[in-house]
N, C-alpha and C positions, 0 to 999 in steps of 0.2 A: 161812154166810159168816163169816170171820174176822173177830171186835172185838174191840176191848178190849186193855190190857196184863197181861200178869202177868208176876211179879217173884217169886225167893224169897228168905225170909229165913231166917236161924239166928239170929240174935241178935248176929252179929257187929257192929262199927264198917263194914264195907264192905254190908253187906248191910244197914245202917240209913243209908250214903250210897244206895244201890241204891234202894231203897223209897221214899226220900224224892225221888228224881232221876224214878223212874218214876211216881209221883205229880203233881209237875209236869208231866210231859209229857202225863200222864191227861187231867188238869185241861184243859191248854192244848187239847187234842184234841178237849174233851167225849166222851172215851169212859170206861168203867167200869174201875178198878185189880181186879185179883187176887193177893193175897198168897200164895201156898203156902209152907209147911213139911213139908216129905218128909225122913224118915227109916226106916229099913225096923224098927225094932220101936216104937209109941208106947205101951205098956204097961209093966207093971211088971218090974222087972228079975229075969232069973232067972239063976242062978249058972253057968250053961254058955256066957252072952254074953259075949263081947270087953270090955273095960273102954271100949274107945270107942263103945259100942252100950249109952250111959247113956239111961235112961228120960227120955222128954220131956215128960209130963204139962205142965211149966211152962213149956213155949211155948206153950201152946194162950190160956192166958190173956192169954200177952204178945200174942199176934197178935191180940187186941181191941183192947188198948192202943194197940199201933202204928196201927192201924186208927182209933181214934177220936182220935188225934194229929192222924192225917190229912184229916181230918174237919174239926178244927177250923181246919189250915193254907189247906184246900180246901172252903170252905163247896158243900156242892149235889154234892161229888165219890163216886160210886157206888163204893164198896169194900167187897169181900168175903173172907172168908179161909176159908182150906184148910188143913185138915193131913190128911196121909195118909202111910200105912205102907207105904210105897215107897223103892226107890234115887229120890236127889235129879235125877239126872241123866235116869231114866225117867220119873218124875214130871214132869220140867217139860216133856221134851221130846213128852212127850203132849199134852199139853193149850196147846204152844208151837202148833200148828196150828191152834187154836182162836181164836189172838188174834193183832193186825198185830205185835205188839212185842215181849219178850224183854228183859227187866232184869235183871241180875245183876251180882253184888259181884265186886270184881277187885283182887289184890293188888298187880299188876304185877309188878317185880323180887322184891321182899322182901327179905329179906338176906342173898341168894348171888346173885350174878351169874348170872345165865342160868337162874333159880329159874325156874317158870312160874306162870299167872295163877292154878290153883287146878285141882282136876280138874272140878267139876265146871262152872265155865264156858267151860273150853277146849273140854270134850267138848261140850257144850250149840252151844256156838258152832261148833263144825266138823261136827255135823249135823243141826242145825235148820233145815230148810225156811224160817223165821220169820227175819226179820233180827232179830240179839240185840244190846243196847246191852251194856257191862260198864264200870260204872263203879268208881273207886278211892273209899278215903275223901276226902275232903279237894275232889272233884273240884270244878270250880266251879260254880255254880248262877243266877250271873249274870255280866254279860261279865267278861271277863277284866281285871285293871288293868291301863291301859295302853291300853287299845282303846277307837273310839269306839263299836261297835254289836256284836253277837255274829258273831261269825265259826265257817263250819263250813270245816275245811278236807275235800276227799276225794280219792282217790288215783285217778286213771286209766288204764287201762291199754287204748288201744284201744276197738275197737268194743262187746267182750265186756262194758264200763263203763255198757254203759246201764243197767242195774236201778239199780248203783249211784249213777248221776249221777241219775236221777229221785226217789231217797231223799234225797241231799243235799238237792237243792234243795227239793222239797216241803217238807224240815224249816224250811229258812229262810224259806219262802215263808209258815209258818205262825209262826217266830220274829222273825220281820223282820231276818234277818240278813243275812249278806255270806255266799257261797261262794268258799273258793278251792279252782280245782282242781288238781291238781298233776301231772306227769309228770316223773319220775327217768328219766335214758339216760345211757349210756355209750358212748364211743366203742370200737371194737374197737380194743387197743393191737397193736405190731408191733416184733418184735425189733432192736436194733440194740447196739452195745459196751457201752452203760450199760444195757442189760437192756432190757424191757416198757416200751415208751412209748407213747401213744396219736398219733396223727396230727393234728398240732395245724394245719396246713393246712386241715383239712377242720371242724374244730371249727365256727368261724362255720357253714358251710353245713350241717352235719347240725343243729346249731341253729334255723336258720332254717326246715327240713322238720320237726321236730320238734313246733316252735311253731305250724305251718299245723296238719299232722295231728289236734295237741292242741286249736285251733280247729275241727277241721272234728266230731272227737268231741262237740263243745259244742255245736256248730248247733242239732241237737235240741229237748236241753233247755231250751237257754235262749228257741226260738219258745218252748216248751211253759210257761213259768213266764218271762215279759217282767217283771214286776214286782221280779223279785231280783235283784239286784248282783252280778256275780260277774269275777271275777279268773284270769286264767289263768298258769299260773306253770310253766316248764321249768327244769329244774334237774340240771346232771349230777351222778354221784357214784351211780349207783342209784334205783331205785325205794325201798327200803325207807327209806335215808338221805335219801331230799329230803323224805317224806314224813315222819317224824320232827322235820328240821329246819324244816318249813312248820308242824307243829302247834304250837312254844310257845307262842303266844298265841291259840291254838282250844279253843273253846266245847265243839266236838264233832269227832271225827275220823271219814271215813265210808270203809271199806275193802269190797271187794267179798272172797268166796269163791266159789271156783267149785266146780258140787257133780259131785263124780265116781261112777259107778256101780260102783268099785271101791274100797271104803276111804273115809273120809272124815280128812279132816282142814283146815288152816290152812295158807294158803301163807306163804312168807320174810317178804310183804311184811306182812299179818297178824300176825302172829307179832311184828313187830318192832313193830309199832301198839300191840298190848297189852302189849308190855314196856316200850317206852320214852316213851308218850305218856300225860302226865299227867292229858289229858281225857278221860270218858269215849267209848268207843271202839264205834262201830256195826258190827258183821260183816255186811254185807250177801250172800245166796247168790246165785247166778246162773245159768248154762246155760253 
């Protein structure tokens, strides 16, 4: 049966937010952290390797260190570490079956426009079984300013939304947060002399179907978890952009992926979570 979190690190500033992000959530869970460091040679360097295929002997130590930081931030917190002579992205996604969670460092933009989150949490994230959290540095660790209680925002889409709406809220049901859930639509626009306009007659009433639909998705969840707060919020403009615009002041952002038995990857609406959302960002898989 799957427990536990693991997380890896390299030594970076995002993967020492990463570690210390999936450490609280450890803690708060009672369940056991796992730190991995994979790299595919951890031996001595021989003169036919790549220059980026530098020997790591001196993580092994660091991964104590981190380890017993953790320790002291998390008295009673069960942590172990791993290093193994693996690709990072096989390595984790092995041993991601093994445990409910998935922590990884995430760059976000960085500094090109349309850069991506990192190879090996993108790939991690578009096909791990395991829902993967990826947090940025900086990310926050307690509520946001500005807010009275921690707030998760998660994106729905539909029926296809439940793994994802039962992730959300459990989180806040264990955070004592707020969920908002959010739903992006667009009206289908229609030609006329001034180009693509949308049908602004009908605006109000697909709004008002909208907002049921996006209620009748919550039923669910919310019998299943009475005790959480939660907020239902439609928003035209898109999926990708209301969800974006709902996360500025979220604690945590909770996106679904759906898993294809051809190819795997990150849908638009994904994609634009871990580019433009500040908070750490959970990929949820789904059917």
């Amino acid at each position: 049966m799957a427990h536990g979190i693991v997380t890896g690190f390299d030594g970076s500033a995002r993967a020492e937010a990463a570690v210390g992000w999936a450490a609280a959530e450890a803690a708060q869970r009672g369940e056991p952290l796992r730190i991995v460091h994979a790299w595919p040679w951890l031996g001595s360097a021989r003169i036919d390797r790549p220059a980026a295929a530098a020997p790591r002997h001196s993580a092994l130590p660091e991964l104590d260190e981190v380890a017993d930081r953790l320790r002291d931030v998390h008295p009673g917190l069960d942590v172990v570490t791993e290093a193994v002579a693996d690709d990072p992205v096989d390595a984790l996604l092995g041993r991601a079956a093994e445990h409910r969670l998935v922590v990884l460092g995430s760059r976000g933009l960085g500094g090109f426009a349309g850069l991506l989150v990192g190879s090996v949490g993108l790939a991690v994230a578009a096909r791990s079984t395991t829902p993967v959290v990826l947090v940025r540095d900086g990310a926050p660790a307690a509520p946001v300013a500005g807010t009275d209680r921690p707030e998760i925002v998660v994106g729905v889409a539909g029926e296809s939304s439940a793994a994802v709406l039962e992730f959300a809220f459990a989180e806040a049901e264990r955070r004592g947060a707020r969920v908002r859930a959010v739903h992006g639509w667009e009206m289908v626009p229609f030609w006329t002399a001034a180009g693509w306009v949308p049908p602004q007659e009908d605006v109000e009433l697909r709004g008002a179907e909208v907002g049921d639909a996006l209620a009748k998705a919550l039923a669910a969840v919310r019998a299943a978890h009475p005790d959480v707060e939660s907020v239902a919020e439609t928003r035209t403009g898109g999926a990708a952009n209301a969800l974006v615009a709902a996360s500025l002041r979220a604690d945590l952002v909770v996106v679904g992926r759906r898993e294809h038995r051809l190819g795997t990857r990150l849908g638009a609406v994904a994609h634009a979570a871990v580019h433009h959302c500040t908070a750490p960002v959970a990929v949820v898989p789904h059917d």
